[in-house]
N, C-alpha and C positions, 0 to 999 in steps of 0.2 A: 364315282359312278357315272361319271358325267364326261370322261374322256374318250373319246374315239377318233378313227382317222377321220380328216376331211379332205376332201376331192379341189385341189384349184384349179383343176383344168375344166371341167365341165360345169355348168350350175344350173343348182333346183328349182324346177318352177314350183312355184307356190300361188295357189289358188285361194283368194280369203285372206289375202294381204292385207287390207283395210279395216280386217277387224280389231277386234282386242287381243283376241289370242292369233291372228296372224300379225298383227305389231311386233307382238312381244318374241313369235317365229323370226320376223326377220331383224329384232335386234340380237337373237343368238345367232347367227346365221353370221351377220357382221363382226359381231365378237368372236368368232371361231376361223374369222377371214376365207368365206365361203360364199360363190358368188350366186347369186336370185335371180329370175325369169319371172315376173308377176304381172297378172292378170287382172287389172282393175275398171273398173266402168270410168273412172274419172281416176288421171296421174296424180292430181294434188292431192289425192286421200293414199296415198300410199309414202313413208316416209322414207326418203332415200338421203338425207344426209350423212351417210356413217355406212361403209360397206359398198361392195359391187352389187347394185339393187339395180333393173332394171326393167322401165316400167312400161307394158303392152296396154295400149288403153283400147278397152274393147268389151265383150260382155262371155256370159259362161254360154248363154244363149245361142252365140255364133261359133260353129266349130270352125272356122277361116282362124278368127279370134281364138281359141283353143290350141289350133294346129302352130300360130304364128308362137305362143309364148313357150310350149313343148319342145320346140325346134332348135336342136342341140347340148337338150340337157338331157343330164343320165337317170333323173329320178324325178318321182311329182306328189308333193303333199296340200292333201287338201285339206282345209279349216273353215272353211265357209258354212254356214248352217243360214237358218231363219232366223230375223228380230223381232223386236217387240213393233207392231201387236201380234205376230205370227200369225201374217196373212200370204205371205210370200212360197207357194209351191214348189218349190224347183231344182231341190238338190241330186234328187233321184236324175232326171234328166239332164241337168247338170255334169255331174258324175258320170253318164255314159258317154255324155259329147265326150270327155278327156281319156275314157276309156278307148274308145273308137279312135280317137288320133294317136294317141301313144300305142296301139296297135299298130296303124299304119307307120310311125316314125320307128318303132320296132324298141322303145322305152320300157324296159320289164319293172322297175320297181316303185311300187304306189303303195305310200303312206294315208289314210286317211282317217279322219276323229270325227266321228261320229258323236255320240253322247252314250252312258250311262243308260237313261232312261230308255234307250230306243231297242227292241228287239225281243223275244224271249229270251230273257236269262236270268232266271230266278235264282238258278243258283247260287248266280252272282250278288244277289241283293240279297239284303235284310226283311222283314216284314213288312218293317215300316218304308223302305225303299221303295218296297215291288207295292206298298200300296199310292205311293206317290206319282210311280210309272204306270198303273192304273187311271190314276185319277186324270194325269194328261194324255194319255190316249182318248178318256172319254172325253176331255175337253178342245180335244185339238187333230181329231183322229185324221184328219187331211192332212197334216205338218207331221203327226205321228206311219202315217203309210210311205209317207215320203222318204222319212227317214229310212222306215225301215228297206224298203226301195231302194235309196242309194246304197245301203251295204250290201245288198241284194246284188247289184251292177257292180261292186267291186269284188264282191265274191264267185263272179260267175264270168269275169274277165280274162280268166289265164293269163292272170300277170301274176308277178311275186307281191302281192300283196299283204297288208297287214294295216286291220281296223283298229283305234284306239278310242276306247271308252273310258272318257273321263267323268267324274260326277263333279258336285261344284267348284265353279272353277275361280280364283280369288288372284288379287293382283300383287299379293307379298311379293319379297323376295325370293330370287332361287333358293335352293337350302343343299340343291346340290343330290338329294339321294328319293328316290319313289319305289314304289311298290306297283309290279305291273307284271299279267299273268292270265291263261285261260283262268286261272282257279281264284284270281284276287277276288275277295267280297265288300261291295261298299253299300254305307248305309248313309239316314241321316246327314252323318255328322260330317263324314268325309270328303275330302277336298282334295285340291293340288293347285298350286299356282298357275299360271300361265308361264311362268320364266320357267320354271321345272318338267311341264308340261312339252314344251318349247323344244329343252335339251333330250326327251326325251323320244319326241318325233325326230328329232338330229340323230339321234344313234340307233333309232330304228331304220332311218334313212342310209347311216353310212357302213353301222355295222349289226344288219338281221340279224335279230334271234326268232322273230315269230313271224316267218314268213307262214301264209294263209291260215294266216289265225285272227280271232278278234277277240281283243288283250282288254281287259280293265286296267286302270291303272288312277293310285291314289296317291298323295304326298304318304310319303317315310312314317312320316308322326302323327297321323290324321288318324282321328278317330271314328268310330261307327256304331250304329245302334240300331 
């Protein structure tokens, strides 16, 4: 499930390189010999030993910073969100500086991972889900509008987009196969790695299925409740 073409001539910028799950983006990314555009506030927090990684030190803040790391790549995935203590506002605005430049540079296809919890989609969850995405809305509803905000600015971009909702997210091994779909329902229990997760936005990236769609998506074998 995990093969698709990849692009050596052009490369993906990746926004949210420094995290956990943009680590783990850019060691498939390496492993697939595919070359990175990344946007980081500080170069030494983005790991480029392994792979064409190439690092814009700048902020999401500055669209100069935005437009510079965009600039001659064919596609843009975003993983960045808020940390703990989730005080940090900014994905929504974030998300539209990249929008606004990859218009201008004329870049149609944006990958971006949102969360699970973030949006109306009941359908998508379990009981006990939708009362978890409840409970952090009422606890965080400033980090929670945001969220909902930035899908908001990628769904209203006229680019060939496609939103991924993950639930929790664990640092296993790849396993190589997920479950990912308007109609996936996750609960509880359900999960997916970051390496699977990873591979996942890669072949969203190289070979669309859910262009302007926003996809759940769970490991293979992960259970729910």
């Amino acid at each position: 499930m995990n093969s698709y073409p990849v692009s050596n001539d052009l490369p993906v910028a990746v926004f949210g390189g420094s995290g956990a799950t943009g680590k783990a983006l850019l060691a498939r990314i390496a492993q697939h010999g595919c070359a990175a555009r990344v946007l980081a506030r500080k170069a030494g927090s983005v790991n480029v030993a392994a792979g064409r990684v190439e690092v814009i030190e700048g902020a999401l803040a500055k669209q100069g910073d935005v437009l510079a790391t965009l600039q001659g790549c064919h596609a843009a995935i975003c993983v960045f969100g808020p940390r703990a203590p989730y005080v940090d506002v900014f994905c929504e605005q974030a998300t539209a500086n990249i929008v606004t430049a990859m218009q201008q540079l004329g870049i149609r296809r944006l990958v971006c991972q949102t969360g699970g919890m973030i949006g109306d989609y009941r359908a998508n969850r379990t009981l006990l889900f939708q009362w978890m995405a409840d409970a952090f809305r009422r606890h965080s509803p400033q980090i929670a509008d945001d969220r909902t905000g930035q899908e908001r600015a990628v769904m209203q971009s006229g680019l060939d987009w496609t939103i991924v909702k993950p639930p929790r997210l664990t640092d296993g091994a790849a396993q190589g196969e997920w479950r990912a779909g308007t109609d996936v329902r996750i609960g509880m229990l359900s999960s997916i790695s970051r390496a699977d997760l990873a591979d996942f936005l890669l072949a969203e990236t190289f070979q669309p299925r859910h262009i302007g769609q926003a996809v759940f998506v769970r490991g293979g074998s992960s259970r729910f409740i």
